[in-house]
C-alpha positions as CSV (number, residue, x, y, z in Angstrom):
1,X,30.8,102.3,153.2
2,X,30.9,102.2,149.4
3,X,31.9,99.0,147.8
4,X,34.3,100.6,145.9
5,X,35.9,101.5,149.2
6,X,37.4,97.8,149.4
7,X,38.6,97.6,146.0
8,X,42.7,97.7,146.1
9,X,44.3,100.3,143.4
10,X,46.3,97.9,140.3
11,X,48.9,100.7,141.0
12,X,51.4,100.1,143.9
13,X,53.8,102.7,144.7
14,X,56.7,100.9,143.3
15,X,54.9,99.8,140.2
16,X,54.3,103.4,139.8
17,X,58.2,104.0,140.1
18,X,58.8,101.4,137.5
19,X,56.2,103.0,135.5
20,X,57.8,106.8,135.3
21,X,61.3,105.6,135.4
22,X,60.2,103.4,132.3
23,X,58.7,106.8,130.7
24,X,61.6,109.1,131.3
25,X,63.4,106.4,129.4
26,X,61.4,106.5,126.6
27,X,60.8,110.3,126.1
28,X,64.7,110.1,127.1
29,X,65.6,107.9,123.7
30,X,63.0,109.9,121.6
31,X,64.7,113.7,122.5
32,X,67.9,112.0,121.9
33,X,69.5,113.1,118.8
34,X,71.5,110.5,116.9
35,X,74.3,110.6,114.6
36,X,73.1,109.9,111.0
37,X,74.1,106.3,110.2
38,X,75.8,107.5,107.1
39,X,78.4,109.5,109.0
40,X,78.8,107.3,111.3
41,X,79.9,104.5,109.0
42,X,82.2,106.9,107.2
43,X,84.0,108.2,110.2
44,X,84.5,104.2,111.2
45,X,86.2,103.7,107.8
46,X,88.2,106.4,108.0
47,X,89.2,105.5,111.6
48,X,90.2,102.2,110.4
49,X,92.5,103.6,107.9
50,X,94.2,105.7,109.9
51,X,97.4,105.4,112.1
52,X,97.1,104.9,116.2
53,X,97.2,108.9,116.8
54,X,94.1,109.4,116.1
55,X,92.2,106.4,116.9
56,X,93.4,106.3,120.9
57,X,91.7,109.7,121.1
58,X,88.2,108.2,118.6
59,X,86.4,106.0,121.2
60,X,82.9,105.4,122.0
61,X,80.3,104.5,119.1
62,X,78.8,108.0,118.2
63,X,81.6,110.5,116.5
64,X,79.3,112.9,117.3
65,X,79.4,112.0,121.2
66,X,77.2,110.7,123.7
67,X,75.9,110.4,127.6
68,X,79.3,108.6,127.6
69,X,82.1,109.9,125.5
70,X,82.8,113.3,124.1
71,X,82.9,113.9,120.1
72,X,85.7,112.3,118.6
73,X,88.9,114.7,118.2
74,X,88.5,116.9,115.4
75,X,84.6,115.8,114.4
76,X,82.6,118.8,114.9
77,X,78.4,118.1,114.5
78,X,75.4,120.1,113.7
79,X,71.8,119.4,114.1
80,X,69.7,118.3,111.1
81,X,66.2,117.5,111.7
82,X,66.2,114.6,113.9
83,X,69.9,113.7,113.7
84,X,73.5,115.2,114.0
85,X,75.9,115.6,110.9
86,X,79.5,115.9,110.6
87,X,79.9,119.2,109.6
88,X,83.6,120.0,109.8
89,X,86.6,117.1,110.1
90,X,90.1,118.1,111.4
91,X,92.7,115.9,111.6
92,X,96.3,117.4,111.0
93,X,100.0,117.3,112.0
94,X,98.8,113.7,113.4
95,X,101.3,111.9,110.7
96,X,98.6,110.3,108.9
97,X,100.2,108.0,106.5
98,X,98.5,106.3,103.4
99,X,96.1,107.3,100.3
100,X,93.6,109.5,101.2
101,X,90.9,108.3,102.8
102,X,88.0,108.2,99.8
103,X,85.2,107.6,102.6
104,X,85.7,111.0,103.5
105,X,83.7,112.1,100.2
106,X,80.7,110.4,102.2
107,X,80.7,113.3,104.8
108,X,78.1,114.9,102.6
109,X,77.3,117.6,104.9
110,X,81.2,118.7,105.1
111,X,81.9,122.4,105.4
112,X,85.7,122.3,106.6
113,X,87.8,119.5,105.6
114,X,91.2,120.0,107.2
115,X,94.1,117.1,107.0
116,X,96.8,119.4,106.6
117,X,100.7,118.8,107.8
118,X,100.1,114.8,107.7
119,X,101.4,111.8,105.1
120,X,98.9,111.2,102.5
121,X,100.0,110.3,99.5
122,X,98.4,109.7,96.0
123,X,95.3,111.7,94.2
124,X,93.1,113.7,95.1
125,X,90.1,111.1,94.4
126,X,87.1,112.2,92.2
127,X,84.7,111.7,94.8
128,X,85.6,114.8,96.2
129,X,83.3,116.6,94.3
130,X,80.8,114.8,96.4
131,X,81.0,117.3,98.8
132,X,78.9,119.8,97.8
133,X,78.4,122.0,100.8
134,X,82.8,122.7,101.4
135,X,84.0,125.6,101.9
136,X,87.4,125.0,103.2
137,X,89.5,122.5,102.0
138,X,93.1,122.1,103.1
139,X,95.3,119.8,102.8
140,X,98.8,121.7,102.3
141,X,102.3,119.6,103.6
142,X,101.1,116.2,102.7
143,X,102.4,113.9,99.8
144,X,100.2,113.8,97.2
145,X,100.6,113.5,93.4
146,X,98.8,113.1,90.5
147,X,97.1,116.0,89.1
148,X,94.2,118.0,90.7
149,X,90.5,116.3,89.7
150,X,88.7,118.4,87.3
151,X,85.7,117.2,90.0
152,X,87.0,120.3,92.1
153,X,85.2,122.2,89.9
154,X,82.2,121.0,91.5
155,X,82.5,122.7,94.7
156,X,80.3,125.8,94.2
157,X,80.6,126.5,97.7
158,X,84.4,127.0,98.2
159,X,86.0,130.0,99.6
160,X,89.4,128.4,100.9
161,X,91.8,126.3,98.8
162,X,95.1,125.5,100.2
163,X,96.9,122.3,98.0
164,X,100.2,123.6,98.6
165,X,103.2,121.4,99.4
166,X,102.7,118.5,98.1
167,X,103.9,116.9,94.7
168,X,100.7,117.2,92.5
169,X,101.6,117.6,88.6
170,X,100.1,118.4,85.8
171,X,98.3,122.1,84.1
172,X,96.4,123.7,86.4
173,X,92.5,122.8,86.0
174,X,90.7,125.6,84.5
175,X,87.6,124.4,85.8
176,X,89.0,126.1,89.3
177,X,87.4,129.3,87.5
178,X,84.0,127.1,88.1
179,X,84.4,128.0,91.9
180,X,82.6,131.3,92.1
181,X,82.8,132.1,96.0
182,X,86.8,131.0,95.7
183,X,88.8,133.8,97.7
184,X,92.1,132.0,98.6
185,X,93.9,129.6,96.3
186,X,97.3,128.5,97.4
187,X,98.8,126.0,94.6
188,X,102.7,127.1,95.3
189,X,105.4,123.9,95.7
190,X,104.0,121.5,93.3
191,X,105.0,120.4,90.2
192,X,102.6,122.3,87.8
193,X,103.2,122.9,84.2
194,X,101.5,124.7,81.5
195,X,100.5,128.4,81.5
196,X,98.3,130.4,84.4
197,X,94.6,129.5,83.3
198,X,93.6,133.0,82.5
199,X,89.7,131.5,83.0
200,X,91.0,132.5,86.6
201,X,90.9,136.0,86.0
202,X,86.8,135.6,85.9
203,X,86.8,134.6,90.1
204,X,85.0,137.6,91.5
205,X,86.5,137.0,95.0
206,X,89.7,136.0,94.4
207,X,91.9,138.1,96.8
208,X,94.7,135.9,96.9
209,X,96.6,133.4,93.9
210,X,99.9,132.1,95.2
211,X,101.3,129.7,92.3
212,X,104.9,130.0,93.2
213,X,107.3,127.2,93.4
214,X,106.3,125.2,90.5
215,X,107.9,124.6,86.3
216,X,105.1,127.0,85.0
217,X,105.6,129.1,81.6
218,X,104.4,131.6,79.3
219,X,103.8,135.0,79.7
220,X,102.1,137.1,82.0
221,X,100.0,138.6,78.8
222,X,98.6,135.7,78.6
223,X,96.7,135.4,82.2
224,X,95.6,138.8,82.0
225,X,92.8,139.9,79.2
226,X,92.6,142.7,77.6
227,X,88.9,143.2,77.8
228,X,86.8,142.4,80.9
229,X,86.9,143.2,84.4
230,X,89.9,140.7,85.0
231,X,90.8,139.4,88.7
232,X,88.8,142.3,90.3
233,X,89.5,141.7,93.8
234,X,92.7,140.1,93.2
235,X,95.6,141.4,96.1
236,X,98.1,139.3,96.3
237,X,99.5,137.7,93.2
238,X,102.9,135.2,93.5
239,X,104.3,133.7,90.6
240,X,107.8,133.6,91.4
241,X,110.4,130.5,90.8
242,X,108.7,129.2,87.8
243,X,109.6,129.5,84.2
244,X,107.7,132.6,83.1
245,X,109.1,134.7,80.0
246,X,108.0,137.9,78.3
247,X,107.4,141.2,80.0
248,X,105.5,143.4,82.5
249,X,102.2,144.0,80.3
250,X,100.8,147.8,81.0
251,X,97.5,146.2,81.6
252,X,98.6,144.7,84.7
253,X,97.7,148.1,85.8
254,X,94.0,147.5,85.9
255,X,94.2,144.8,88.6
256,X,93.6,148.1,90.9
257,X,93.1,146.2,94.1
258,X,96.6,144.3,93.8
259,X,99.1,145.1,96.8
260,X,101.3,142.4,96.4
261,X,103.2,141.6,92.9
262,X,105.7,138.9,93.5
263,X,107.6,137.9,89.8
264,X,111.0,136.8,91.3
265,X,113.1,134.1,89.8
266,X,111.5,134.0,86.1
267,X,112.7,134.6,82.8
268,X,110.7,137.8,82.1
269,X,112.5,140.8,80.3
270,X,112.3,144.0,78.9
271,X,111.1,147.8,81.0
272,X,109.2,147.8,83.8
273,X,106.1,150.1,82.2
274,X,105.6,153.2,84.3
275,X,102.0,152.7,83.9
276,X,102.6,149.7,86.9
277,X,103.1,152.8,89.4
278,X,99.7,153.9,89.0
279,X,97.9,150.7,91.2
280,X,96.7,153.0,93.8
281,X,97.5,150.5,97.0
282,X,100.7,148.4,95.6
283,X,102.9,147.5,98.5
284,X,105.3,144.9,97.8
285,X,106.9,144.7,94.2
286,X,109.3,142.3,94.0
287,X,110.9,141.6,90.3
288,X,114.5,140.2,91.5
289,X,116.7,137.9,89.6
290,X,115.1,138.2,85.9
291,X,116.6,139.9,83.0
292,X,114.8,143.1,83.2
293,X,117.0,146.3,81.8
294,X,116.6,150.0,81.5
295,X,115.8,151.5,84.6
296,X,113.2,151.6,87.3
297,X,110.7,154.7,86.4
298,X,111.5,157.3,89.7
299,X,107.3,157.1,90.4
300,X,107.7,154.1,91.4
301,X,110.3,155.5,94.5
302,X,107.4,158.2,94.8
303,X,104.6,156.0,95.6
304,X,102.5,156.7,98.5
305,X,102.4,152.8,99.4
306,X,105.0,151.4,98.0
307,X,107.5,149.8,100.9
308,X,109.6,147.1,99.2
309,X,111.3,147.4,95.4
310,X,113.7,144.7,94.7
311,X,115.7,144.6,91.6
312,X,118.6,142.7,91.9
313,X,120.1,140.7,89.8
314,X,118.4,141.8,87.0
315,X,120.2,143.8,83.5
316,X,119.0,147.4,85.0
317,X,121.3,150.5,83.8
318,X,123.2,151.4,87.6
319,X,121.7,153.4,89.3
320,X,119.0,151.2,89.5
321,X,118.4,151.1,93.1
322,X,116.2,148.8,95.7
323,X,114.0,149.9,98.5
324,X,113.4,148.4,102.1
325,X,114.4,145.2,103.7
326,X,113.4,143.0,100.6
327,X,111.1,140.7,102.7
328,X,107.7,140.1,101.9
329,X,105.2,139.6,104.0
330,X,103.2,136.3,104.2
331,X,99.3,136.1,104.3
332,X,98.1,134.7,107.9
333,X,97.1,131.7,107.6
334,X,93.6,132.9,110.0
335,X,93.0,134.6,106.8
336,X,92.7,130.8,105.3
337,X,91.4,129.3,108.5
């Protein structure tokens, strides 16, 4: 018999068991993605700023979720390298009450940031230019004041801006004309003053501009250029219930793609131009309760798309009729979401 025959093996079978189940363990912590520290801290400001609602349903230690606990409600993660970011944060019609939670702006990787239909009040804060990677930013029926940050201007990325209902003041930031991939800008029930910045008229994508609902003036001649291709996508245009004066410049005609034209409850004044009849897909025209006179050019009756007219209360010669159920339509919000 060998000598080596009556040596014992160091390995017994349960020290082999302690072994592998000490390996699995390891490799198990390794392959185990972590959030990155930096959201983690932010989320755990935010969740001590905010009211009960939403911090019953944010437990565990990990937004992002773990063996234990699912993702927090509304924190949606993606994989970076070797750990998870908070990639979208949506927290809404929760009744958040308070200023708006500035560690928010330390979500770096943010591509959604939703916290409409809650109770925030005070600015926007500058940091929000922080987030360089939004794309949708909504935060419409809150309370917020103060004017818009010209930091906004910062956030190359955004398609989706929705500030509506709320009490922000102030002009209108041109640098909103610094968004280039901006498609939806909803600005209506505010208290903006000042004129339309017609640096919007540059946005390549804007489809949709909705700044009814505020104390805004001058003319519409003065948004739209002469010279240029001005708001070349541009389909849905509301500026009704502000303070707008002057007439219906011909050149609104080259806004070819426009569908909806919305100038109710102005000051404006003077003929409709007939040249207006010739945007190929206009659908809605609604110029109610100015002081428009003359009367309504009979293309307009003739045209192909045209489903609503509504004059009323304007200063037209009778005869001056309206057409359909004088109702327009609103954008879905999917469109936004």
């Amino acid at each position: 018999m060998s000598p080596m025959a009556n040596l014992k093996s160091p390995f017994t079978p349960t020290s082999v068991c302690f072994f592998c189940v000490f390996l699995l363990l390891l490799l198990g912590g390794v392959a185990e993605s972590r959030t990155h520290k930096r959201d983690v801290k932010a989320l755990n400001e935010i969740k001590s700023s905010l009211g009960w609602r939403v911090v019953y349903a944010w437990v565990g230690d990990d937004p992002c979720g773990d063996s234990d606990f699912k993702p927090w409600t509304g924190v949606i993660c993606s994989q970076q390298g070797d750990y998870r970011v908070v990639t979208e944060l949506k927290v809404y019609a929760v009744s958040i009450v308070g200023p708006f939670p500035t560690a928010v702006t330390n979500l770096l990787d943010l591509t959604t940031l939703d916290l409409h239909s809650n109770k925030l009040t005070g600015p926007i804060p500058p940091q929000i230019g922080k987030l360089k990677h939004l794309r949708s930013l909504n935060l419409r029926w809150n309370k917020l004041q103060d004017v818009i940050p010209p930091e906004i201007g910062e956030l190359k990325k955004l398609t989706h801006l929705q500030l509506s209902f709320n009490s922000l003041k102030g002009e209108i930031p041109t640098e909103l004309a610094d968004l280039p991939e901006l498609r939806y800008l909803y600005l209506h029930e505010n208290h903006f003053v000042g004129k339309v910045p017609p640096e919007l008229g540059n946005l390549p994508n804007l489809r949709h501009l909705d700044v009814s609902n505020n104390y805004l003036t001058g003319t519409i001649r003065d948004m739209i250029r002469n010279t240029g291709n001005c708001f070349p996508s541009l389909r849905n245009l509301y500026l009704n219930n502000n303070h707008l004066t002057g007439g219906v410049p011909e050149q609104l005609a080259n806004l070819s793609n426009l569908e909806i034209l919305y100038l109710s409850y102005n000051k404006m004044s003077g003929i409709v131009p007939a040249k207006i009849s010739t945007i190929p897909r206009l659908t809605y025209l609604y110029i109610d309760h100015n002081s428009f006179s003359g009367r309504m050019p009979d293309v307009f009756y003739q045209h192909p798309y045209l489903k609503e007219i509504y004059v009323d209360g304007n200063l037209f010669k009778q005869g001056t009729e309206s057409k359909g159920t004088h109702k327009v339509l609103e954008v879905a919000d999917t469109e936004f979401l």
